[in-house]
C-alpha positions as CSV (number, residue, x, y, z in Angstrom):
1,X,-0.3,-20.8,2.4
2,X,2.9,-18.0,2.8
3,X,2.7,-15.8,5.3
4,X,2.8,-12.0,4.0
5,X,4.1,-9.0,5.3
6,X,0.7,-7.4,5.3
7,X,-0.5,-10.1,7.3
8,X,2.4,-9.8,9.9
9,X,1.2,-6.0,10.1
10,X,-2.7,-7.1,9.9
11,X,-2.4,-9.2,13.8
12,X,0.4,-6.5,15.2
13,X,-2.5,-3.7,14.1
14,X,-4.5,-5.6,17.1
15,X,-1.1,-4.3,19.5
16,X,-1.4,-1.2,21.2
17,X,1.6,0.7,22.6
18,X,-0.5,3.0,25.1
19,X,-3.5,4.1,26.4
20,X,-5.0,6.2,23.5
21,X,-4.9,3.0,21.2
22,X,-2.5,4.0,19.1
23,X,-1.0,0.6,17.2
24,X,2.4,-1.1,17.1
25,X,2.6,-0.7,13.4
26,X,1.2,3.8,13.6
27,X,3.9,3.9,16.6
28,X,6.6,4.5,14.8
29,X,8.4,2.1,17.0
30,X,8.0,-1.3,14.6
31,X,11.4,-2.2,12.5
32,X,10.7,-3.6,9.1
33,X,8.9,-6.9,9.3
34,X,10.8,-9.8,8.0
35,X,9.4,-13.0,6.9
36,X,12.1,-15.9,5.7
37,X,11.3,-18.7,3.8
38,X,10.8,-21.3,6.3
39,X,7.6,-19.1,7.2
40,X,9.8,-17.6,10.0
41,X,8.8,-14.1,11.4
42,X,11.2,-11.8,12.7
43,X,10.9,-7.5,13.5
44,X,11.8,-5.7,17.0
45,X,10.3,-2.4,18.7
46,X,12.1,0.4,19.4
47,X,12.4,1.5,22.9
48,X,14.9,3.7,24.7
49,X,16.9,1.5,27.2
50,X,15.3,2.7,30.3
51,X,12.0,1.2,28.9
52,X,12.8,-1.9,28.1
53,X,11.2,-3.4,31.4
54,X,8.1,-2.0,31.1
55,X,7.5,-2.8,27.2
56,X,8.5,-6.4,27.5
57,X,5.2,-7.4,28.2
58,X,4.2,-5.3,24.6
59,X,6.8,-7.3,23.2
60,X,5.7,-10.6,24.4
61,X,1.9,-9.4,23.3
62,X,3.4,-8.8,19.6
63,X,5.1,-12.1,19.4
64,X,1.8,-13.7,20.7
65,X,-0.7,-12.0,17.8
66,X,1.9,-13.2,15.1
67,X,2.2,-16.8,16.5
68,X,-1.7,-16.9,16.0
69,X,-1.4,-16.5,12.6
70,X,-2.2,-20.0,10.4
71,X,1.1,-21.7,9.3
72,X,3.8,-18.9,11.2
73,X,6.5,-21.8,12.2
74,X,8.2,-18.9,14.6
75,X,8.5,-15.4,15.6
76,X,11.9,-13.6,17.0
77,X,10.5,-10.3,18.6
78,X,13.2,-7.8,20.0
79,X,13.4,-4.8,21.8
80,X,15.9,-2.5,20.5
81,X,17.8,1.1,20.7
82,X,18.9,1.1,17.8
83,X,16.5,2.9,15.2
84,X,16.9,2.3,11.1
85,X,18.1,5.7,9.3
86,X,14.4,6.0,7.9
87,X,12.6,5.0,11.2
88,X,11.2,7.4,13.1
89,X,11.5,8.6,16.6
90,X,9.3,6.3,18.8
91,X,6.2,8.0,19.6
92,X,6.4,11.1,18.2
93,X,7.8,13.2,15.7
94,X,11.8,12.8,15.4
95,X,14.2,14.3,17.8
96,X,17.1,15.2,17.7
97,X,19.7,12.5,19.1
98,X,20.8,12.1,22.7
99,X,24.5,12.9,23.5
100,X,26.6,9.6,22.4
101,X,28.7,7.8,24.8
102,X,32.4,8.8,25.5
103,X,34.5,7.2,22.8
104,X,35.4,3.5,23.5
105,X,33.0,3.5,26.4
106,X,31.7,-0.1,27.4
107,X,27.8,-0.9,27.3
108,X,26.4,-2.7,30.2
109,X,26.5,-5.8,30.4
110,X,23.0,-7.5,30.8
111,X,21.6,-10.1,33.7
112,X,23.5,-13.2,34.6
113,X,22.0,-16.6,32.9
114,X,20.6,-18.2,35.7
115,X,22.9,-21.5,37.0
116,X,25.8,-20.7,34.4
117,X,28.7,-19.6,36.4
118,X,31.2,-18.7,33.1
119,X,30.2,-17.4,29.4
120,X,33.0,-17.6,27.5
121,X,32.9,-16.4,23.6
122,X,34.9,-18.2,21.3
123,X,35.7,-16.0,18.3
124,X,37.7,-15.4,15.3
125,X,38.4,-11.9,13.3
126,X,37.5,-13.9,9.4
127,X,35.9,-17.5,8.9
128,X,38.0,-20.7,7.7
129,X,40.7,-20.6,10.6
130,X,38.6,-23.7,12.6
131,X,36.8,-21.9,14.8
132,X,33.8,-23.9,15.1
133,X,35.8,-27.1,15.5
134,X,37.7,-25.8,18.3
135,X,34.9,-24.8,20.2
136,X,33.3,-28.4,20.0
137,X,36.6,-29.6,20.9
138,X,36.9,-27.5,24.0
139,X,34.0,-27.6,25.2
140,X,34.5,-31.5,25.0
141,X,37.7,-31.2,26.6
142,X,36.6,-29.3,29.5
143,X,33.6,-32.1,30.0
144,X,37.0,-34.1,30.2
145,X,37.7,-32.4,33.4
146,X,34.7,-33.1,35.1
147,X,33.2,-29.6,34.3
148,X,29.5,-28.8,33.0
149,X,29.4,-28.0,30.3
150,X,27.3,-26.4,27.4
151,X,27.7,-25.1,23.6
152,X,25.6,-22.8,21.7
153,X,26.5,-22.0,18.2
154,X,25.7,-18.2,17.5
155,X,27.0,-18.7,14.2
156,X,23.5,-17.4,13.1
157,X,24.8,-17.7,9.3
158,X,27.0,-20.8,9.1
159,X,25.7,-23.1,12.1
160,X,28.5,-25.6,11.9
161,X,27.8,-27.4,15.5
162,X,24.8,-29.9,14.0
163,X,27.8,-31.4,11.4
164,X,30.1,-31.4,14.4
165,X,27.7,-33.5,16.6
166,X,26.0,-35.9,14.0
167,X,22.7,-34.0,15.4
168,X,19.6,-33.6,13.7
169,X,16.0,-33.1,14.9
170,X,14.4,-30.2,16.8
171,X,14.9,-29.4,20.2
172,X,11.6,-30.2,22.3
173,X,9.6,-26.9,23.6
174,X,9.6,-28.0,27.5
175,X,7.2,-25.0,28.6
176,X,6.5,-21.9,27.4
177,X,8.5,-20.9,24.8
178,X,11.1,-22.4,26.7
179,X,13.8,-24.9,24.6
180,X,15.1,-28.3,26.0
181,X,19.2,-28.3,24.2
182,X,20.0,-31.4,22.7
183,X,22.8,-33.3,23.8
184,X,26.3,-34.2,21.9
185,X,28.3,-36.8,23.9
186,X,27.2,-35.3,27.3
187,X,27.0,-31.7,26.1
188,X,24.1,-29.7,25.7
189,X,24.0,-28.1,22.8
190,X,22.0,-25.6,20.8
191,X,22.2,-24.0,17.6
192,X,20.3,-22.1,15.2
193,X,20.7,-25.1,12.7
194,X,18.1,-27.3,15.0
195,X,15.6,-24.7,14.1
196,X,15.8,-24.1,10.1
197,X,16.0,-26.3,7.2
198,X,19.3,-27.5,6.8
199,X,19.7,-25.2,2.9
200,X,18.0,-22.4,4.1
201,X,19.9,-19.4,3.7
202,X,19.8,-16.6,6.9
203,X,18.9,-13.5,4.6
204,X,18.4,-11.5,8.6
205,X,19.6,-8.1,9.5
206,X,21.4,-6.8,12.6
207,X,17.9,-6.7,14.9
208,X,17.2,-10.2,14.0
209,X,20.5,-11.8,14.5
210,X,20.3,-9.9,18.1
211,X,17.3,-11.5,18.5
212,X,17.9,-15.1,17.7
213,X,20.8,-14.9,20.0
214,X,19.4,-13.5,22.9
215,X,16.6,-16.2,22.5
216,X,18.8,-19.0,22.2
217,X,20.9,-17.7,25.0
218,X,17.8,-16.7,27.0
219,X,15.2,-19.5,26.4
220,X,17.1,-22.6,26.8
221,X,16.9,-24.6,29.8
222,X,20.7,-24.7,30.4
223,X,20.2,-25.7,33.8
224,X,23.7,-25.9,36.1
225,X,26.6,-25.0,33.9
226,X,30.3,-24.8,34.7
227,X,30.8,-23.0,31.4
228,X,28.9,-22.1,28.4
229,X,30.7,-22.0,25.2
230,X,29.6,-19.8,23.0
231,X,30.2,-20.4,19.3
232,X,30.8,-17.1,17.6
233,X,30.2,-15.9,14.0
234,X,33.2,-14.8,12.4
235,X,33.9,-10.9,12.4
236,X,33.5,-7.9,14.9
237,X,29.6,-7.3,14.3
238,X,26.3,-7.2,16.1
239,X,26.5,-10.6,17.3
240,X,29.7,-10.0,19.4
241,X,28.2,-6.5,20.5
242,X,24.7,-8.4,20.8
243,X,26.8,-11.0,23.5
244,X,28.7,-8.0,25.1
245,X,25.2,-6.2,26.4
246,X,22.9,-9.4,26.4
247,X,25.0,-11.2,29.6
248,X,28.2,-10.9,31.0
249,X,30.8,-12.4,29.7
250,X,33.4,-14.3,31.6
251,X,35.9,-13.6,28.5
252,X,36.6,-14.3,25.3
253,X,39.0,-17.0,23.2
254,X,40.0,-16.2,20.2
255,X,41.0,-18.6,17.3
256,X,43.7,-17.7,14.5
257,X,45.8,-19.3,12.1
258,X,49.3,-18.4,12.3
259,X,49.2,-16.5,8.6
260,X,49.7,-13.2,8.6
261,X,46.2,-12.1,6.7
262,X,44.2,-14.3,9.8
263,X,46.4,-12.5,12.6
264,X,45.5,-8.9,10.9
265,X,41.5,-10.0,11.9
266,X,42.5,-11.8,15.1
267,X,43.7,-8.5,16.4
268,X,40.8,-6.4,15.1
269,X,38.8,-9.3,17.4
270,X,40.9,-8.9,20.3
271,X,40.6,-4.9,19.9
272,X,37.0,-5.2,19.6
273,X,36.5,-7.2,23.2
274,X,39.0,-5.4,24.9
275,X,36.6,-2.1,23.9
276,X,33.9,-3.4,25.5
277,X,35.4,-4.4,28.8
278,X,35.0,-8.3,27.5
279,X,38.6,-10.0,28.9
280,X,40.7,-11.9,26.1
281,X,41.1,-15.3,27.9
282,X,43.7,-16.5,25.4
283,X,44.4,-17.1,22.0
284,X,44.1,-20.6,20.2
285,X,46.8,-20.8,16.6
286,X,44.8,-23.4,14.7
287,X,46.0,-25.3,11.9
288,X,50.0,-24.8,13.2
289,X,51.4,-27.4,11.6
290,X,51.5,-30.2,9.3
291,X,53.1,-33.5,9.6
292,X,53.4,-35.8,6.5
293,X,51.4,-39.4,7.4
294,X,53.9,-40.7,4.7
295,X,57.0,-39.2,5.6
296,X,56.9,-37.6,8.6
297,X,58.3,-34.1,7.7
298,X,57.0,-31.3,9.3
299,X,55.3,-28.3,6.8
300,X,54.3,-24.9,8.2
301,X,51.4,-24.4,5.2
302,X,50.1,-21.8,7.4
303,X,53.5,-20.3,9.2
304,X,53.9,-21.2,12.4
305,X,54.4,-19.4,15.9
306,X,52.4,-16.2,14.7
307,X,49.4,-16.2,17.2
308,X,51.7,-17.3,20.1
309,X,53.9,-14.0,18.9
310,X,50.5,-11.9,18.3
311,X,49.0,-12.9,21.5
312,X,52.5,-11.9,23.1
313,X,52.8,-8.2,21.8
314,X,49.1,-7.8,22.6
315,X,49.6,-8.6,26.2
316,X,47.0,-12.0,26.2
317,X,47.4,-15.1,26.8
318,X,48.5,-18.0,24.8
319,X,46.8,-21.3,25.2
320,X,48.0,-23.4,22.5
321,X,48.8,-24.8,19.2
322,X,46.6,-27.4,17.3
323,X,47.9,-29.1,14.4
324,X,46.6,-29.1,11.0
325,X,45.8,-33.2,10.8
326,X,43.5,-35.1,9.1
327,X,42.2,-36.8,11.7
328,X,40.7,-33.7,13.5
329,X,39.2,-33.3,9.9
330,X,37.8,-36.7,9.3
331,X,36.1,-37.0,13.1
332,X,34.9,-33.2,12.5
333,X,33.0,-34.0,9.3
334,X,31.5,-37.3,10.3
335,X,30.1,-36.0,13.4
336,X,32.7,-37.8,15.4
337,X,34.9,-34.7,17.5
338,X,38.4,-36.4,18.3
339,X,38.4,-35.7,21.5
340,X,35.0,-37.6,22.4
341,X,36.0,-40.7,20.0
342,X,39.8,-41.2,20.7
343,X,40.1,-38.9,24.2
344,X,43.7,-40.8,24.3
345,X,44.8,-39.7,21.4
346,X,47.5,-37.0,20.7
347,X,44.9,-34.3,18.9
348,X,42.7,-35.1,21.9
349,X,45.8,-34.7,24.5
350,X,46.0,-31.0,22.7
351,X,42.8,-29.8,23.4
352,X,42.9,-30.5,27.0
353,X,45.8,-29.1,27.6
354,X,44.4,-25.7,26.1
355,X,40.6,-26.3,28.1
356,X,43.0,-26.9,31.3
357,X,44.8,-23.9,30.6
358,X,41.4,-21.7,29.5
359,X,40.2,-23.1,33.0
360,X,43.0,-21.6,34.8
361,X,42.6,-18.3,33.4
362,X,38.7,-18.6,34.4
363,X,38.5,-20.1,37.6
364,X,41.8,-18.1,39.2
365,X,43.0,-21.3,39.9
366,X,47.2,-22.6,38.8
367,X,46.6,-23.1,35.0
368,X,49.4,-26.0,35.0
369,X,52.0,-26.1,32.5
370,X,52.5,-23.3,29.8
371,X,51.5,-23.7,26.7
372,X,54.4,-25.5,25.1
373,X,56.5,-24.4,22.3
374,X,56.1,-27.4,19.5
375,X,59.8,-27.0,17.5
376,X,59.9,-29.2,14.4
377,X,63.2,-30.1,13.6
């Protein structure tokens, strides 16, 4: 039987917000309620930040009443500042709205993750440039180096790290609510993909994408981590904010090719962390070159040396150049990442150059070699 709206409303009804008994849904606090196809439901409650702490246990109540309801398969409660242009003022008639923030100020960050010592976001200005397959790669690369390491894919509407891995399944509830990650060639991984069909498409707004990602980040037993990757959906939006104020992060990599329409959105990424205090760890030109299997001529089908040039006039660092090359292709769609199945090879020898160098820059320890300049004659 689907799960309806008024039925999300009907057990939240039994939620009251304070002593008088007035009800989540008459608060004026409840976001609109979203229910997806895979009987998922999702809303938040508006609370000014300095209430958070002591409406968490209302928000945990309000998850509870909807997770009784026959055939919900999952509920991603929030607690949010952010109020809807028709929503009212929580608890009481509207108001007129506080003083903003000084222009380019940076939010807070939120609590450390408990046992993670580095969160590093790995993130590109548009989609198609490789992120995703990077960020398997480097996270397997720094495994390489005898790190901990872990991967979440925040890519809330195109979760590519299942593919990447060969996973499939659902990640085992350990207690609680709490997630067990599954594990890619020593990695633990998570991704919104282990948790919806693999066709369903993520119809969410802003408050629910926060959500999802402050649950994945927060409700995972990560245990001792080195470094957790973070996969990042493409853009500047709420899920790069949503990272910036949910923890702190260590920094931030960034992931271009070296055309000049990627580098235009590679800066706007590297201008969005920067606002927000986040550090710019380095910049990653993907896809940099082309070497015929056939002939062996070198072709630029992308340009070459821009992000190394970018990342110079912007002050950041460089970290490296990956090929374009089939074989990074092939192992990526079969599940197989190059640098777990041929860790000698020259893609492989790549990556770990740029996780040795992204280690540098994290740990304030000698990076080792520059990234090298890769002239094609």
């Amino acid at each position: 039987m689907a799960i309806t709206r008024d039925d999300v409303l009907k057990a939240l009804a039994t939620v009251t917000v304070d002593a008088g008994g007035t009800t989540l849904p008459g608060s004026g606090r409840l976001s609109q309620v979203v229910v997806d196809p895979s009987q998922r439901v999702m809303f938040s409650i508006l609370v000014d930040p300095s209430e958070a702490e002591r409406f968490e246990p209302l928000r945990r109540k309000a998850e509870g009443a909807v997770l009784a309801i026959p055939g919900v398969a999952g509920v991603f409660a929030s607690l949010t500042s952010e109020r809807g242009p028709n929503a009212p003022a929580p608890g009481g008639p509207p108001q007129r709205p506080a003083t903003p923030p000084p222009r380019g100020a940076a939010p807070g960050p939120g609590p450390a993750l408990p046992g993670v010592r580095h969160i590093v976001a790995v993130a590109s200005g548009k989609g198609g440039v490789g992120k995703s397959t990077t960020a398997c790669n480097l996270a397997l690369a720094l495994q390489a180096q005898g790190l901990k390491v872990g991967l979440l894919d925040a890519d809330i509407y195109g979760p590519s790290v299942p593919k990447l891995f060969g996973l499939s399944g659902k990640p085992r509830v350990i207690e609680g609510r709490t997630l067990e990650p599954m594990q890619g060639y020593g990695l633990k991984v998570m991704s919104i993909g282990f948790l919806i069909e693999p066709e369903s498409a993520m119809i969410w707004r802003g408050p629910m994408v926060q959500s999802a990602i402050t649950q994945m980040l927060r409700e995972v037993a990560w245990g001792e981590l080195d470094v957790l990757l973070v996969d990042m959906p493409p853009g500047t939006g709420d899920a790069q904010l949503t990272m910036a104020q949910a923890t702190p992060l260590s920094g931030a990599v960034i992931v271009s090719t070296p055309q000049d329409l990627a580098l235009i959105d590679a800066r706007r990424g590297v201008t969005m962390f920067k606002k927000v205090a986040v550090p710019i760890l380095g910049v990653i030109e993907n896809m940099a070159t082309f070497i015929c299997p056939h002939c062996g001529q070198a072709s630029h089908i992308f340009g070459h040396g821009g992000a190394r040039e970018e990342a110079e006039r912007l002050g950041v660092p460089f970290l490296g150049e990956v090929p374009l090359n089939m074989t990074i292709r092939e192992t990526s769609d079969s599940g197989r990442p190059v640098v777990a199945t041929d860790p000698d090879g020259p893609q492989a020898t790549v990556y770990r150059g740029i996780a040795e160098r992204l280690w540098g820059n994290l740990s304030g320890a000698p990076a080792g070699r520059a990234a090298p300049k890769i002239v094609i004659e």
